[in-house]
N, C-alpha and C positions, 0 to 999 in steps of 0.2 A: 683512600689507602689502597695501596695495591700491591699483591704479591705473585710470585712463580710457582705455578703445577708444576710440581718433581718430578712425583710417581702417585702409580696407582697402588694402594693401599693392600697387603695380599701374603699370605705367605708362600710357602716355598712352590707350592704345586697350584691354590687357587689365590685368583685376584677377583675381587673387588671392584664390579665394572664402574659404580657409582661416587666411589670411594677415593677422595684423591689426596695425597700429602703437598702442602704446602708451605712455602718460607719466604716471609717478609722481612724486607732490609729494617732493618734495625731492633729487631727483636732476638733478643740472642738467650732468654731462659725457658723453663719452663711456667714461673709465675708469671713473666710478661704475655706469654701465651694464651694463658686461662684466664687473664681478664676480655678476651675478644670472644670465648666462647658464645654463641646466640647469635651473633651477629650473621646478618645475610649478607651473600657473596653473587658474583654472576659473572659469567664466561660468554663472551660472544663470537658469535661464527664467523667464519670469513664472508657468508653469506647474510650478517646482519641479525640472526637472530640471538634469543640469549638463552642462557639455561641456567637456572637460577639453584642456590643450596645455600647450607647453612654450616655455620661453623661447629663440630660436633666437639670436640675435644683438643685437648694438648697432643704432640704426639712427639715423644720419648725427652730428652731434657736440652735440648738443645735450642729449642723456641718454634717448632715447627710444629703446623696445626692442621687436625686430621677433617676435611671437609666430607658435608653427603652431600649428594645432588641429586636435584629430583629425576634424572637419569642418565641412563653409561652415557660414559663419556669417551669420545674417539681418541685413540693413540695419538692423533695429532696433536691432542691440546696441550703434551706434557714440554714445558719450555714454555710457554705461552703465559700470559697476563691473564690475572679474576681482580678484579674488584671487588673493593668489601667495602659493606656500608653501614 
């Protein structure tokens, strides 16, 4: 399965370097959502390496899910593909 980094997770003044929102094609609730919570995800570099997280929660009602990763993540990656396994 795989889905698109939106954005970084954050409000108005602080972000969330670890923190990333994501949305996968065909999940359109928030129940559909919260049965992927636990599952592990991974982001890979253009340089071949991964950075691997997990799926922490729902995030608002639309079907998009709030990922952590074991660390910041670069501006680049937001548009980009994670796999979840």
């Amino acid at each position: 399965m795989e889905g698109v980094i939106v954005n970084f997770r954050g409000s108005r003044r602080v972000k969330k370097g670890n923190h990333m929102i994501v949305e996968i094609k065909g999940i359109q609730s928030r129940d559909e959502a919260s049965k992927l919570v636990g599952r592990a995800v991974a982001w890979k570099t253009s340089s071949g390496k991964t950075i691997s997280g997990k799926i922490a929660s729902a995030h608002g009602n639309s079907g998009a899910l709030r990922i952590v990763f074991e660390k910041g993540m670069p501006g680049q990656s937001i548009g980009t593909r994670i796999s979840i396994g």
